[in-house]
C-alpha positions, 0 to 999 in steps of 0.5 A: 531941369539943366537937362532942357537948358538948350534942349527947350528951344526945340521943345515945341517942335520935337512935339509938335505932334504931341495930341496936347488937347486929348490929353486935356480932355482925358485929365479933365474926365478923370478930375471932374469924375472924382471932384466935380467942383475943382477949380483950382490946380498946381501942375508940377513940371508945367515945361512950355504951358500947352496943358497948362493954358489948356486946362484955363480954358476949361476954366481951372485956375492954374499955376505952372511950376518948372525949372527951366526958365527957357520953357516958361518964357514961351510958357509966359508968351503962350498965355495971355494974362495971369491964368494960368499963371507960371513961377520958376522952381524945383518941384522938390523944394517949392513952397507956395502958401495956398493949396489946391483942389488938383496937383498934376504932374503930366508927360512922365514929369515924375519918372524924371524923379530918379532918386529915392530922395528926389521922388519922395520930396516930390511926393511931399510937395504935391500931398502939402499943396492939395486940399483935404480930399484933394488928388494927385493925378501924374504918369509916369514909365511903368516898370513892368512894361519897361522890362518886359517890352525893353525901350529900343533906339529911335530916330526922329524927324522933325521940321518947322517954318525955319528949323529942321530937326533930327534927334537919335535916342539911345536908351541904357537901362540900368535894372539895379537902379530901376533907370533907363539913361536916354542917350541924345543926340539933336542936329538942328538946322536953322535954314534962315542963316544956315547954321547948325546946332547939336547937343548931347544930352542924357535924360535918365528916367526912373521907372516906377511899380504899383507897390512902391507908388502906394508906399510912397503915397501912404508915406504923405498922406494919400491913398491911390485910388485909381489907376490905368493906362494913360489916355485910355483907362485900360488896366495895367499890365507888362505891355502899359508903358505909359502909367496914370495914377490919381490918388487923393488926399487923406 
């Protein structure tokens, strides 16, 4: 997206603290319990690669797709020869001629989806490259925990071997539209030369309820088959910010 243009430098960094390998290990449980023969995977929305090379360490074939050239080439640099593998796209548009046992979309990359256009031409990219019997395993923020439990301004610190970060995130929630429109701002100090960088940024992300995911699933021949909260399975409720759906391919 053009919102991570220079925003994906510090990508990395910001999440630096981001548990890349426990989420792996929670996507892989929830693939091999429903299709313990899968091997090969589309993620949608790859960014820098880090559960992409993950899940090739597991022994998936992958295939990383994102729109940020910025991110796939430390995605490119991160891996070590053609697994996994990374091409340059919309996730709303590509086309690839091969199909797989496995579509992810992970770290709210669908909730980046805000219009009704945007995330029903998701819904059709991922139900087009999977198999019969396939699954699409994604997550994404869960309205009734967004409205209930309202996102508040938050602060975070953050540094490296030569980069000192600070990121303020000012969220606006817009109801009619089912968005909270994020509000960044970055200072980054390169303590090398001395300089600074600051970006503006707004991240709006679309927040998402059972119903509508069922419709849009059915709309593309799937049926959602299991549902929970991100990494710990537990059902979905007004405090379950962070939603995992896994629906599977008619």
């Amino acid at each position: 997206m053009e919102n991570f243009a220079r925003y994906g430098r510090y990508y990395d960094l910001l999440y630096a603290d981001k548990d890349y390998a426990a989420e792996v290990r929670y996507v892989t449980g929830l693939i091999r319990s429903r299709d313990a023969q899968a091997v090969s995977l589309l993620e949608l929305g790859c960014g820098t690669g880090i559960h992409a090379a993950l899940l090739a360490g597991e022994g998936y074939r992958v295939h990383g797709v994102d729109r940020s050239e910025v991110m796939l080439a430390e995605a490119r640099r991160r891996s070590r020869d053609d697994n996994p593998a990374f091409s340059c796209g919309d996730a709303r548009e590509i086309r690839f001629p091969a199909t797989y046992d496995v579509v992810l979309a992970l770290f709210h990359v669908i909730s980046y989806q805000t219009g009704n256009d945007d995330i029903r031409q998701f819904f059709a990219t991922a139900s087009e490259h999977l198999r019969p019997g396939g699954h699409f395993i994604f997550d994404c923020w869960y309205g009734p925990a967004v409205l209930n439990d309202r996102p508040a301004v938050r602060v975070k610190r953050c540094a490296g071997d030569r980069l000192e970060l600070i990121r303020i995130a000012e969220p606006v929630i817009r109801p009619n539209d089912n968005l909270v429109e994020v509000h960044y701002q970055m200072l980054a100090h390169d303590t090398r030369d001395d300089t600074h960088d600051e970006i503006r940024e707004v991240h709006s992300m679309r927040y998402l309820f059972c119903p509508e995911i069922d419709l849009l699933a059915s709309l593309n021949g799937l049926e959602v088959v299991e549902t929970g909260e991100f990494m710990t399975g537990r059902a979905l409720g007004s405090d379950t910010w962070n939603a995992c759906f896994v629906a599977r391919k008619r």
